[in-house]
VEXTOR-795822 format. One record per residue (C-alpha): x, y, z; residue in one letter. Coordinates in steps of 0.001 Angstrom, whole numbers, plus 500000, padded with zeros to 6 digits. Layout:
BEGIN
XYZA...
//
This chain:
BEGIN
899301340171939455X897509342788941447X897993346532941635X900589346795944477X903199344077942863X902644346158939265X904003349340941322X906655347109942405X907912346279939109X907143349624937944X909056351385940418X911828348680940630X912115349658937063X911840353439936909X915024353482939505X916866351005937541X916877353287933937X917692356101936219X920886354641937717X921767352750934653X921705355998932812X923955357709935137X926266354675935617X926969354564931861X928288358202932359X931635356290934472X932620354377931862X935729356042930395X939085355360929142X941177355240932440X938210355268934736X938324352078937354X935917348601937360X936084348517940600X935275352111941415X932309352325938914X931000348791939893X930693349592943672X929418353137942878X926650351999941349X925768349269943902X925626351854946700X923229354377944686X920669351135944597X920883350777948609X921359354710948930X917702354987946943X916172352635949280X915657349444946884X917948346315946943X920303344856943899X918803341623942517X922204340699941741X925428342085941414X926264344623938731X927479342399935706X930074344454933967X931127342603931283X934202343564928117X934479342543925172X934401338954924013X933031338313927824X929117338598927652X927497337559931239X928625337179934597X931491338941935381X931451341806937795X934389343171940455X936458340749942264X938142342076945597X941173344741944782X940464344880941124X942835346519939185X940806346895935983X940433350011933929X938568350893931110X940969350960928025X940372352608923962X938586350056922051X936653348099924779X932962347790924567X931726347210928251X928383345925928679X926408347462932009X923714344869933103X922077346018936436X919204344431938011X917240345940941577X914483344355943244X911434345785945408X910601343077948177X911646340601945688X910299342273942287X912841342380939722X913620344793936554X916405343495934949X918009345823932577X921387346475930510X923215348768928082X926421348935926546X929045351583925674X931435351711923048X934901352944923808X936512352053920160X934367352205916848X931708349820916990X928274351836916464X927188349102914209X927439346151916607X925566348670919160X922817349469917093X922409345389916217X921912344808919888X919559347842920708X917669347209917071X917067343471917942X915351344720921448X913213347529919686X911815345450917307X910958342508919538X909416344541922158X907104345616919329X906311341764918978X905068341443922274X901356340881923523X898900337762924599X898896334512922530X902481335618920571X904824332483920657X908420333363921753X909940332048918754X907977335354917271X910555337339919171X913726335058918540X913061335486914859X912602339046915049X916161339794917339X917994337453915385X917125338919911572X918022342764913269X921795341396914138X922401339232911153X920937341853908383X923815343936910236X926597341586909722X926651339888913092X925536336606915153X922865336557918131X924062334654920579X922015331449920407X922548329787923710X921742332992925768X918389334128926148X915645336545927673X914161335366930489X911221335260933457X910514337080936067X908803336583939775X909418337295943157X912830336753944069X913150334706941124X915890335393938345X915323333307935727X912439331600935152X909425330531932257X909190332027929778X912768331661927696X912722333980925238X915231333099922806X917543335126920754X917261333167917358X913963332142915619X912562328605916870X909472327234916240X906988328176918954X907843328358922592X906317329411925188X902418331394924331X902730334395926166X900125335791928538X898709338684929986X900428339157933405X903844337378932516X906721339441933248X910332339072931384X913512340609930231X914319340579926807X918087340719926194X919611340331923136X923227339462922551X925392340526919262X928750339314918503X931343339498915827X932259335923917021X930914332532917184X927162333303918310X927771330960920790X929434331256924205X931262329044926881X932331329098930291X935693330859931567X937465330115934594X936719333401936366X933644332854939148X932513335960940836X928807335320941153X927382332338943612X923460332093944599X921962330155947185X919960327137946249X919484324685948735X920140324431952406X922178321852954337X923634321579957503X927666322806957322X930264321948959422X933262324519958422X933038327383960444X933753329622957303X931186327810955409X928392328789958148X929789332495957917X929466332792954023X925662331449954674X924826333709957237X926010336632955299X924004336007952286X920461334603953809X919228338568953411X919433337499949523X916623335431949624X918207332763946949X919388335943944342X922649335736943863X925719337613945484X929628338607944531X932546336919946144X933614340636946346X930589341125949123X931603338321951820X935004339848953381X935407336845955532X938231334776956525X938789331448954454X936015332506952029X937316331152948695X937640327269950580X933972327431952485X932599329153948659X934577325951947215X932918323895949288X929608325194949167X929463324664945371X930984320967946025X927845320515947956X925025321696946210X924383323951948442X926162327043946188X925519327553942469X928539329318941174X928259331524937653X931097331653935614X932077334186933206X930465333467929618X932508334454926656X932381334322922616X936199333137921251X939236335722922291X939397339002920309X935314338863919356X933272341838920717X929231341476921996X926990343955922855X924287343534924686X920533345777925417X917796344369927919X914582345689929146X912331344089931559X908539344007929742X905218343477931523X902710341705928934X898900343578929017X896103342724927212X897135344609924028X901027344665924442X903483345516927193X904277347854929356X908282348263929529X909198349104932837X913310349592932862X912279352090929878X
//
């Protein structure tokens, strides 16, 4: 890493606590998915940078992946606890951060999430094995009366990359990955009052590009030409507008050609909160850039 891609993820970051901490602020009993998703995504573009994916606003028992469709008639109701999870790329360099706000009574689960994060971060510097950090999220949610979620985890970071090496898991395991000066990764830790252990739902907002083949449906070609400018990151249904979109997106994914992300969930009526920062290792710690 040299000095001009650390100001990338520095500044990538800096703009990505500011507009998560004014998103948050639109989250309100009666207040509109829709409306607050799409507000958000045009302060990233109005401040110059680009979304490295699209604003994951997940509720409840949902914990990844789900974000605006087209139309959607979604409002915020008493009791929900929405988790925020924004990420904006510089020329390709990602901070990846999220938050969640409670609209019932559910401080505790809150805290478990933003606990586990605190206390990891503090874990973090050169020759540390991941499973350091596992152990430490997952004894901050459990001595609180919940579950990490053990089959979601932290992740790396590089240009126009989402997820990469290193994992960084969310309950102790022995070792993993060594981590090194230079790395860059979001920590993210998951608390439920479920099952600690989510599965796939039918909804599918979220597609990314990850191979490239010649396509012969007309609508096909369309979706691909409107998402090349993502460089491989991925993109919302809700962004495409274009005729037939659902069959040539159906098709894409039949192909390879489309990954599609479904909505991850805990069982129905559980609850999962969620806190993420994206962490830059140095030779005595980290820098936390979303901070």
């Amino acid at each position: 890493m040299n000095d001009e891609i650390f100001e990338k993820y520095r500044d990538a970051g800096v703009l990505a606590a500011k507009i998560l901490n004014r998103g948050v602020q639109g989250i309100r009993i009666g207040g509109s998915y829709l409306e607050l998703v799409e507000s958000i995504e045009i302060q990233v573009k109005e401040e110059g940078a680009a979304l490295a994916f699209p604003l994951n606003l997940s509720l409840n028992e949902d914990a990844a992946h789900d974000t605006a469709s087209p139309g959607d008639p979604r409002v915020f109701a008493r009791g929900d606890v929405a988790k925020l999870d924004l990420g904006i790329q510089i020329d390709g360099y990602i901070a990846d951060t999220a938050t969640t706000i409670d609209l019932g009574n559910n401080s505790l689960l809150l805290e478990a999430s933003e606990r586990a994060l605190k206390t990891a971060i503090k874990e973090v510097r050169p020759g540390i094995a991941a499973g350091i950090l596992g152990a430490a999220i997952q004894q901050e949610i459990e001595c609180r009366g919940y579950r990490p979620i053990s089959n979601l985890t932290g992740h790396g970071l590089d240009q126009y990359i989402l997820h990469c090496p290193p994992t960084i898991p969310n309950v102790a395991i022995n070792g993993g990955v060594v981590l090194e000066e230079g790395m860059v990764f979001a920590i993210e830790p998951f608390a439920t009052t479920g099952s600690g252990h989510v599965g796939e739902r039918n909804r599918k907002e979220i597609y990314s590009q990850i191979s490239q083949k010649p396509v012969r449906i007309p609508a096909a070609r369309a979706v691909l030409n409107k998402v090349k400018n993502c460089n491989g990151l991925p993109f919302a249904r809700r962004w495409l507008k274009e005729k037939n979109q659902d069959i040539a997106l159906s098709t894409l994914v039949r192909d390879r050609i489309l990954h599609v992300y479904p909505v991850l969930s805990d069982i129905s009526g559980s609850l999962i909160s969620q806190h993420e920062h994206t962490v830059i290792v140095t030779d005595d710690g980290c820098i936390v850039t979303t901070r």
